[in-house]
N, C-alpha and C positions, 0 to 999 in steps of 0.2 A: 823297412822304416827309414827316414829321412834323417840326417844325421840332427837336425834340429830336432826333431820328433825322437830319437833313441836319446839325448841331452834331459829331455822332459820329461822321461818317463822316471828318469831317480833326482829329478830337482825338487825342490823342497815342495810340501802339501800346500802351504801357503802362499804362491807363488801363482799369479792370472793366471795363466794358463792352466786348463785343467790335463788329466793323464789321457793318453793311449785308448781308445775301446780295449776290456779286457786284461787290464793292469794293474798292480793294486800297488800298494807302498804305506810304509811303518815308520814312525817318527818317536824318538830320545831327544827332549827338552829338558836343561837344568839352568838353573841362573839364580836372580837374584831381585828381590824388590824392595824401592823405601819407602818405609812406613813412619809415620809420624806416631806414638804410642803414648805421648803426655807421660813421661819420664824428664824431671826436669834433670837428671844425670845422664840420661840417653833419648833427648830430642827425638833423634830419626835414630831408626833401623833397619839394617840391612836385614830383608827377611829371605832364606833360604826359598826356592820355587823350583818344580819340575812339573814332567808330565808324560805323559804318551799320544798317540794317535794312530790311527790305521785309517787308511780309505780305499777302495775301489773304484772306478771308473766305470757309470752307467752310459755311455757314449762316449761319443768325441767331445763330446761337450760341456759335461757332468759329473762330476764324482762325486759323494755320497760314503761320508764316516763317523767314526765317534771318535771324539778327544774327550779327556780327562787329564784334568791341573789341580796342585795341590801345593798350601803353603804351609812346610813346615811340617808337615802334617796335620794340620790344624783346622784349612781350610780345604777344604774339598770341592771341585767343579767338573759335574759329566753331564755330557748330551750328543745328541748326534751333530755331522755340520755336514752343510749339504751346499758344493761350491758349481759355479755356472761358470765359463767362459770360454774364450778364443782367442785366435793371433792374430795379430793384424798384424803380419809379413814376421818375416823369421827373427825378430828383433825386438816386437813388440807383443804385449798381453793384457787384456783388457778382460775383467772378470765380476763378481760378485759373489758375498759367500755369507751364510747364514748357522747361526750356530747355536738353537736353542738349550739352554742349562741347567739342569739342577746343584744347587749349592748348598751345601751343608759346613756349618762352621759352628767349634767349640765342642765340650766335650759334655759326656750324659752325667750331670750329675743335678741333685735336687738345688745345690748355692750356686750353681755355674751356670751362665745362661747358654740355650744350648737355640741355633738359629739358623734360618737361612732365607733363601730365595730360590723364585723360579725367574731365569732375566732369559731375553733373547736380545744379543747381540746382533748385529748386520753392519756389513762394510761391501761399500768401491773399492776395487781392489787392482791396479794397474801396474806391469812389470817390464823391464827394457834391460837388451842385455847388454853387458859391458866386455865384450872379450870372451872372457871365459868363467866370469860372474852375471849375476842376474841382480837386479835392484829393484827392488818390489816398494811401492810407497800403499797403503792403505787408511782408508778413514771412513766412519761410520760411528752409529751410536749403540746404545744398550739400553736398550727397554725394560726396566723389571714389573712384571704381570701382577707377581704373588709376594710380600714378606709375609715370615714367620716366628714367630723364635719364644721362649721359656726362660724363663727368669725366676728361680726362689720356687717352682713349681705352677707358675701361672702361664698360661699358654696363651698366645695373642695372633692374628693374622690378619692381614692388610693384603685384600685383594685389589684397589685401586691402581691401574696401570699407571706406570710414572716414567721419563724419561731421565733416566738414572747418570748415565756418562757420555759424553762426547769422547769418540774414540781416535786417535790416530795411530799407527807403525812405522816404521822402516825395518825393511829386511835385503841385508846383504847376504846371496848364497853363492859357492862355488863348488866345483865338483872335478874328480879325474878318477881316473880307472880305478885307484886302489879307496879313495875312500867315500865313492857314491857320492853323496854331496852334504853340505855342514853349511850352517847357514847363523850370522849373528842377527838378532833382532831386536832393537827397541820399541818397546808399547810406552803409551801414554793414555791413563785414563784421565780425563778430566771431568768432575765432578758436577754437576746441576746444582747440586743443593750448595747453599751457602756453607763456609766455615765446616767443609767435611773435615771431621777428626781424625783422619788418618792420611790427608793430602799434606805432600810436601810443595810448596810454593803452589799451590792451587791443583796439582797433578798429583797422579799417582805410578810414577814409573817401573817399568821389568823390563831389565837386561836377560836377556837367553842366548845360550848356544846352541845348537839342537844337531843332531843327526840325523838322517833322513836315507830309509834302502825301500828298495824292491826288486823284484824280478824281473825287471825287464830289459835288463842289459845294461853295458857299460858307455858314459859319452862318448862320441868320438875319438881318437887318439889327435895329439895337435901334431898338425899339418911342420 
């Protein structure tokens, strides 16, 4: 394997370039998101956020996993994500990645409304390395299919497609022998609908850290 090509096999999942044929790798995400919650004592709040992920490598080309994210415990997000791309030279990564979801949010009870969604997200997804970091910029949108949700015992659903958030990221990842690689990431959902009740200055941000292994060996040692 190519000393580029052994760097990529434990760079983060979200990262253009896809894995190795025959590679897999697991992802530890935690951070933090601000929420707007109509508390006129607490404006915005920092809501607690993590996750996981795993994927495999269907080619050189392809990999193929499921993530699951959750806030707080409150809000819950699973689906598979099924990411495309390639290098154009040892520096650059040009990709695409698709991430259909199931979301459930609130809890079972008759006075608590209990809801969710089915949304598919998609983003361009483009990476360039810096040394011994990679910089991943991404943007796309979030389509949701399906609402649902439960209020007081009355059940409602809203199958009309709608184009729910304008999506962008940045992700900085770096990696060395001992700790595989760790990557900071900022998201930015930005909302369609007018005057969304939980956007802070018209977005909706999450900070993450994340870890990121596989088996597929260590980067290079530097030169």
């Amino acid at each position: 394997m190519s000393p580029t090509m052994a760097a990529l096999a434990v760079m983060p999942l979200q990262l253009a370039q896809t894995r190795p044929a025959g590679s897999w790798g697991w992802e530890l995400h935690a951070g933090f998101s601000l929420l707007r919650i109509g508390v006129p004592s607490v404006p915005v709040l920092p809501v607690l956020t993590g996750g996981a992920a795993a994927e495999v490598a269907l080619g050189d080309h392809a990999d193929l996993g499921v993530r699951y994210t959750t806030w707080l415990g409150f809000d819950h997000r699973l689906g598979p994500e099924l990411q495309v791309g390639t290098s154009l030279g040892p520096d650059w990564g040009l990709g695409a990645r698709v991430h259909p979801a199931l979301r459930i949010a609130g809890t079972a009870s008759e006075t608590v409304e209990l809801g969710g969604d089915v949304s598919v997200p998609a983003s361009a997804v483009v990476s360039a390395r810096l040394g011994r970091h990679w910089l991943t910029v991404e943007g796309g949108a979030t389509v949701q299919l399906v609402l649902f949700e439960r209020l007081e015992g009355v059940g409602f659903v809203d199958a009309r497609p709608w184009l729910a958030t304008v999506d962008v990221a940045l992700e900085l990842a770096w990696g060395s022998k001992h700790t595989r690689a760790l990557a900071t990431r900022l998201e930015l959902a930005i909302p369609t609908a007018p005057n969304d009740p939980l956007s802070v200055g018209g977005v909706r941000p999450r900070l993450v850290l994340s870890g990121h292994f596989g088996p597929s060996g260590d980067p290079p040692a530097e030169e």
